[in-house]
C-alpha positions as CSV (number, residue, x, y, z in Angstrom):
1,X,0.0,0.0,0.0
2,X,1.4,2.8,-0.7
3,X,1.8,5.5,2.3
4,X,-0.2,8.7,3.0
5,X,2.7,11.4,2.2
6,X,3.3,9.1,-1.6
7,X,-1.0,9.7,-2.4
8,X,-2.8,12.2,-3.9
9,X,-5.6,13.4,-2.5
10,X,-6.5,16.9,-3.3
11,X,-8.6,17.2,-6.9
12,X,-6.5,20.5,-7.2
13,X,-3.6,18.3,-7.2
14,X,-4.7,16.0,-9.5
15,X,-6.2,19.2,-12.2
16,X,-2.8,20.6,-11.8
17,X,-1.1,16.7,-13.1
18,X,-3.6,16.3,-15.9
19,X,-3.8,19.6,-17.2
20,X,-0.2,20.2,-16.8
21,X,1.7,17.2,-16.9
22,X,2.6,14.8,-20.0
23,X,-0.4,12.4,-21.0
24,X,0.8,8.5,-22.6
25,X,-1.5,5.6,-22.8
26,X,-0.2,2.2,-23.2
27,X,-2.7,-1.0,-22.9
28,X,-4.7,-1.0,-19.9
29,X,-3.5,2.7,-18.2
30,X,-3.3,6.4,-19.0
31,X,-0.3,8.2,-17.3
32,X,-0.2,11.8,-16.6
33,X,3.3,12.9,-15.1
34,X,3.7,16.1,-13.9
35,X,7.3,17.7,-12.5
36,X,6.9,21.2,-10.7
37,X,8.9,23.0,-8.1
38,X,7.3,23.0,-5.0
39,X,9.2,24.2,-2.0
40,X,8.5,20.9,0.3
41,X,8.4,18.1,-1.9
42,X,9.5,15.1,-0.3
43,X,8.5,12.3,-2.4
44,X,6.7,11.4,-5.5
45,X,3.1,11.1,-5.8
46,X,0.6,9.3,-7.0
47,X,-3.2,9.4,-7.6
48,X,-5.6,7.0,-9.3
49,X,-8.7,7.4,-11.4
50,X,-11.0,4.4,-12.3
51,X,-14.1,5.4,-13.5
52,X,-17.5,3.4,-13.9
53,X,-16.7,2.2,-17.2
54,X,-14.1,0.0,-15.6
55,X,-16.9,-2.2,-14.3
56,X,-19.0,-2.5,-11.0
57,X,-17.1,-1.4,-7.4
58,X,-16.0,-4.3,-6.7
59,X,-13.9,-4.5,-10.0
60,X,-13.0,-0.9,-9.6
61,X,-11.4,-1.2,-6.0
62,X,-9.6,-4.4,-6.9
63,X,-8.3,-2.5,-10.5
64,X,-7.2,0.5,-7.7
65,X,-5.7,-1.9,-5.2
66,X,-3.6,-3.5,-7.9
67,X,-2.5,-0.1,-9.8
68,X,-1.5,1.2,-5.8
69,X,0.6,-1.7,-6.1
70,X,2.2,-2.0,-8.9
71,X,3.1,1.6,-8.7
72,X,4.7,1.1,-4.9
73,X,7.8,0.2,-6.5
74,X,8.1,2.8,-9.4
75,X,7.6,6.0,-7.5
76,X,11.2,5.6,-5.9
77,X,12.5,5.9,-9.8
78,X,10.5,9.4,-10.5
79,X,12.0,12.9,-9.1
80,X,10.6,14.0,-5.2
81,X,8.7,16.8,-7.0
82,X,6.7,14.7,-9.4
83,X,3.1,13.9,-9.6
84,X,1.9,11.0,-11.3
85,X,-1.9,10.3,-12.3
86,X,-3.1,6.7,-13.5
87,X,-6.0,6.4,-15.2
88,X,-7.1,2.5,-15.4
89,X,-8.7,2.4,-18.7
90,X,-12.0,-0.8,-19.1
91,X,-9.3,-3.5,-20.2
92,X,-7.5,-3.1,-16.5
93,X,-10.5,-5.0,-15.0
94,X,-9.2,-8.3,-16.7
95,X,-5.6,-7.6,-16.9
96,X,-3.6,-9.4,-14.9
97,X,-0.5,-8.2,-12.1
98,X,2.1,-8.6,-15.0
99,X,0.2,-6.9,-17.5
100,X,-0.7,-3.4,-15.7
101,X,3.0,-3.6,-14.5
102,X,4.2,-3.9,-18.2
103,X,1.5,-1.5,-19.3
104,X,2.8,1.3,-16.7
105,X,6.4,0.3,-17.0
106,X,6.1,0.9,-20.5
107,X,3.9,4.3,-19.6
108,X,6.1,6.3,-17.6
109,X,9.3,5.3,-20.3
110,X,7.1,6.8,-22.5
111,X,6.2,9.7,-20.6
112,X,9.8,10.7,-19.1
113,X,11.3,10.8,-22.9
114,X,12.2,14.1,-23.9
115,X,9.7,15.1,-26.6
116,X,11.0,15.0,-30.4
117,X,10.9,18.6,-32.4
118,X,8.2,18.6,-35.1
């Protein structure tokens, strides 16, 4: 589980990620990264977004539980000011451990790539 000072819990905070930060989808999760300044940052966090379409609640808290988990781990790769948004998209109710780890492995690659020119 991931602890209280690693969450996001503030919908400001999670505006300022998506609007903000760099959007990549890969397979069964959205990933919005966001790196500000901020003057206290500690640690990376994280929030998470499953909507209805993911299925009933049950399926939506055990999709959450298993993105919280599989994202435990990665946080300690990303800088202390970053924010990080995962949004389970309806093919995470079905997925299995490996394959949202894969998918958001593959995400946030994706997203801390320096952009190509046009």
């Amino acid at each position: 589980m991931l602890a209280a000072a690693q969450r996001l819990r503030r919908s400001t905070d999670f505006a300022a990620a998506i609007r903000g930060g760099r959007r990549v989808g890969r397979g069964t999760v959205v990933v919005h990264l966001f790196v500000h300044e901020p003057a206290q940052a500690t640690t990376a966090r994280a929030g998470f977004v499953v909507s209805k379409a993911v299925g009933n609640a049950v399926t939506r808290n055990r999709v959450r539980r298993r993105l919280r988990e599989v994202t435990r781990d990665r946080l300690a790769g990303l800088p202390a000011e970053a924010m990080l948004v995962v949004r389970a998209l309806p093919q995470a109710a079905s997925a299995t451990y490996d394959q949202l780890g894969a998918d958001l492995d593959a995400a946030l690659t994706a997203v801390r790539r320096p952009r190509r020119p046009r």
